[in-house]
C-alpha positions in Angstrom: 19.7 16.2 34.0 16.8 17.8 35.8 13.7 17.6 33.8 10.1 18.5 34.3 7.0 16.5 33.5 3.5 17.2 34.1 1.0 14.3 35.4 -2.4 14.2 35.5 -4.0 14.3 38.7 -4.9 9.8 38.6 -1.5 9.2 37.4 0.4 11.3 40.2 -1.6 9.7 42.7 -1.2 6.6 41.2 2.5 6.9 41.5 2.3 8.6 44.9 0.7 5.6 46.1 3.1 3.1 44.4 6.0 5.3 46.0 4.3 5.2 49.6 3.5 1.3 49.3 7.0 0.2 48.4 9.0 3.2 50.5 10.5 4.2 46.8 11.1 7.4 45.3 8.6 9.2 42.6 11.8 9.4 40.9 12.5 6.2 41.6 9.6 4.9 39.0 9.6 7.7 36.7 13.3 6.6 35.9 12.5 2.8 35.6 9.3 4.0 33.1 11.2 5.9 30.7 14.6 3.5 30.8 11.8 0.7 30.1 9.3 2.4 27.7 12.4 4.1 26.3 13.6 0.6 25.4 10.5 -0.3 24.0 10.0 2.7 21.8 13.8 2.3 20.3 12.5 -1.8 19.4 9.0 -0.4 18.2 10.7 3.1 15.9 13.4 -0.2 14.4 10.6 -2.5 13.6 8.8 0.4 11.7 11.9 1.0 9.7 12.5 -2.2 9.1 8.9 -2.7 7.4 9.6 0.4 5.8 12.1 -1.0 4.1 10.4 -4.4 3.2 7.7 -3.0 1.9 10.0 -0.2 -0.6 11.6 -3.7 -1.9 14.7 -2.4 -0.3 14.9 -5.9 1.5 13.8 -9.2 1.3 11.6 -11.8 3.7 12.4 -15.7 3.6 10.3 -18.2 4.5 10.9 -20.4 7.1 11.3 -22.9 4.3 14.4 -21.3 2.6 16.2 -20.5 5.7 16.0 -24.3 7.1 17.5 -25.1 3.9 19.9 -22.3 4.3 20.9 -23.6 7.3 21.3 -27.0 6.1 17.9 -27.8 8.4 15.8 -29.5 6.1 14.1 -32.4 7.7 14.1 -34.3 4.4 18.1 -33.7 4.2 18.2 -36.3 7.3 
């Protein structure tokens, strides 16, 4: 899908030079920063829901106490 961005003058040279150092495309990176940061974003927008949530009461935390013991962990069980 053909899409248009618009870089600042730094950044584009920045990238020009990356692209000329390592005999990759401009596309190249621009593909492998938004798969990556794209990634990143999904994990960072999930997290923020997830607190969200916690702090509506819609979910609970545990502390690491209650899940060893959930797990049948405990160090005193042994």
């Amino acid at each position: 899908m053909p899409t248009t961005i618009r870089l600042d003058a730094e950044t584009e040279n920045r990238l020009n030079a990356l692209a000329k150092r390592t005999g990759r495309t401009k596309a190249y990176y621009l593909r492998e920063f938004i798969e990556r940061g794209l990634e990143d974003l999904e994990d960072y927008y999930a997290a923020e829901a997830a607190m969200e949530s916690i702090r509506r009461g819609d979910e609970r935390t545990y502390t690491l106490e209650e899940m060893r013991a959930e797990l049948g962990l405990d160090d005193r069980a042994a």
